[in-house]
Phi, psi and omega in degrees: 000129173279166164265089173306297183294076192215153173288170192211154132232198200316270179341238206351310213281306171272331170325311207280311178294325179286320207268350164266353181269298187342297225244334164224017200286303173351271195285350166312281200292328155293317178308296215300279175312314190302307196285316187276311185331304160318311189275306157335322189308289204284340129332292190299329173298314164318277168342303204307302185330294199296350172226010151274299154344330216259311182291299213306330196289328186285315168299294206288324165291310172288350174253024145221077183305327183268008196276160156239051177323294195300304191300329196267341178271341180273333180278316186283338181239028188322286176335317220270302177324280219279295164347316169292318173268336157301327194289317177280346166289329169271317140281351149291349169276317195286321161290319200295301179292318220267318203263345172263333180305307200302337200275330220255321208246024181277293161323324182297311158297342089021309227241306203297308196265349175058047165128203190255033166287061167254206197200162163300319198298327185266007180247296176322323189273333169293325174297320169316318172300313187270001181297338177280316171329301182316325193294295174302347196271326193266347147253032152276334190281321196252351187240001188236314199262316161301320185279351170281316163305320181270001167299284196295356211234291163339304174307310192315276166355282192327304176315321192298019288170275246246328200076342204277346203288309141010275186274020189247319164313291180320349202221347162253032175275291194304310204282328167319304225286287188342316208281301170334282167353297202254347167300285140001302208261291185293321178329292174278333177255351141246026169063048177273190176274194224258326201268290188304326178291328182283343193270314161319308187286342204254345167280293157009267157009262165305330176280340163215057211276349180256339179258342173268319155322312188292298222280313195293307190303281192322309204263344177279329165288344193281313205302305177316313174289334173267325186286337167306286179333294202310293146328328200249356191273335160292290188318334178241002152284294168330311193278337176282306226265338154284355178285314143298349165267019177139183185260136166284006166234041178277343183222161148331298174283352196265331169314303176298241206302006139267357160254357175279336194256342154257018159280315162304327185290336191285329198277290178297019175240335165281005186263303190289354192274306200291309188285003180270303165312321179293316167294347165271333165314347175279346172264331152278012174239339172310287174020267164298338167287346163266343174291316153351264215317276180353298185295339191275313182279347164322306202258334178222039178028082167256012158318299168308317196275004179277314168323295180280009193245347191249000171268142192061035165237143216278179188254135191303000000 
């Protein structure tokens, strides 16, 4: 059986997150696609419209620098253009809320259930339950803390001058991330309010603050490095087999159909690039839900009653 409520320090934090896929990845990552899987799709089609339009228009420019390509494609597709990119701005909000909720109220069944006896019908119905929360959380997230995050990150730049700004990035990048995070975390799962939950997570925080920076900094880079690997490995296999089918600038046309074949090509690297970010973000917000519990048992020892709540229950 895993244990949420266990003291942790930096090892354990990561150990703890591979031995929570280990042990719930199965039934997560089913749960996960059943609720997301839709909305994941229907992105990626977006994505693809909206950023295949994005190359031919930019490609058509450059093999006709005197045309009025762009102008005459926006004036004839405005509606269509614009209909479309609204359509994907509400659903990346709608994936977005969806895809930071699930990790956080999974657990939370987890905590509820003493393991994963939960159902797809009770993780839909805790997200139903908790949507107006979500809702106010994320637009407290965009209208009171991203512009306080881009104040300070602008200083940071500034900084980067003087150099001291440089190593200030690694440690208020990661402590943003945390704050957010564990703020979130408390939000939904003991109902504070939207103001109290950031003054809890930023106590959080502050409480193992060099090890929750260390640990958050490890898994958003390990995260980075494999959705990278993953992305570029299409994106240079696209590029060899055009790079083997001839030279493009021996003709007009072959030119024309070599930037029309890396505009596809770009374009499904950016679709799968976006939806890849959404799905590795489960690893990084389990991460953080384990550092919660952890911080949590610190402060309010639940260990014993985890114990006795766990007898005569079989082991995952």
């Amino acid at each position: 059986m895993f244990i949420l409520f266990k003291k942790r320090g930096f090892s354990e934090y990561i150990s703890d997150t591979i031995t929570f896929f280990k042990t719930f990845g199965k039934h997560y990552f089913k749960n996960y696609f059943i609720i997301n899987g839709g909305f994941l799709l229907i992105l990626m089609v977006l994505v693809y419209f909206i950023f295949k339009v994005y190359w031919e228009v930019v490609f058509s420019a450059i093999g006709n620098p005197n045309s009025n390509y762009l102008e005459n494609y926006f004036s004839n597709n405005a509606v269509l253009f614009i209909g479309s990119l609204l359509l994907f701005v509400i659903l990346a909000v709608i994936l977005s809320l969806l895809n930071f909720a699930f990790p956080v109220l999974y657990i939370q069944l987890i905590e509820k259930n003493n393991g994963s006896d939960f159902t797809t019908a009770d993780l839909i119905m805790s997200l139903k339950e908790n949507f107006s929360r979500l809702l106010k959380f994320f637009l407290g997230l965009v209208f009171i803390i991203l512009p306080l995050m881009m104040v300070v990150f602008v200083l940071l730049i500034l900084m980067v001058f003087i150099l001291i700004g440089i190593p200030l990035f690694f440690i208020v990048g990661p402590a943003f991330l945390a704050w957010i995070m564990l703020s979130f975390h408390d939000y939904l799962i003991q109902k504070t309010g939207f103001f109290e939950s950031l003054k809890n997570g930023f106590g959080l925080v502050k409480q193992q603050f060099w090890t929750i920076i260390g640990t958050t900094f490890i898994m958003a880079a390990l995260v980075q490095i494999i959705q990278g690997i993953i992305t570029l490995v299409p994106y240079f296999i696209g590029i060899f087999l055009v790079y083997t089918n001839g030279n493009p600038s021996t003709t007009t046309a072959s030119q024309t159909e070599y930037l029309s074949t890396m505009g596809v090509l770009m374009t499904v690297v950016m679709a799968l690039s976006i939806v890849l970010s959404y799905f590795f973000n489960n690893f990084i917000l389990i991460n953080q839900g384990i550092i919660y519990y952890s911080l949590r048992e610190e402060n309010e020892n639940n260990t014993p009653k985890s114990q006795i709540d766990l007898i005569g229950t079989k082991s995952e």
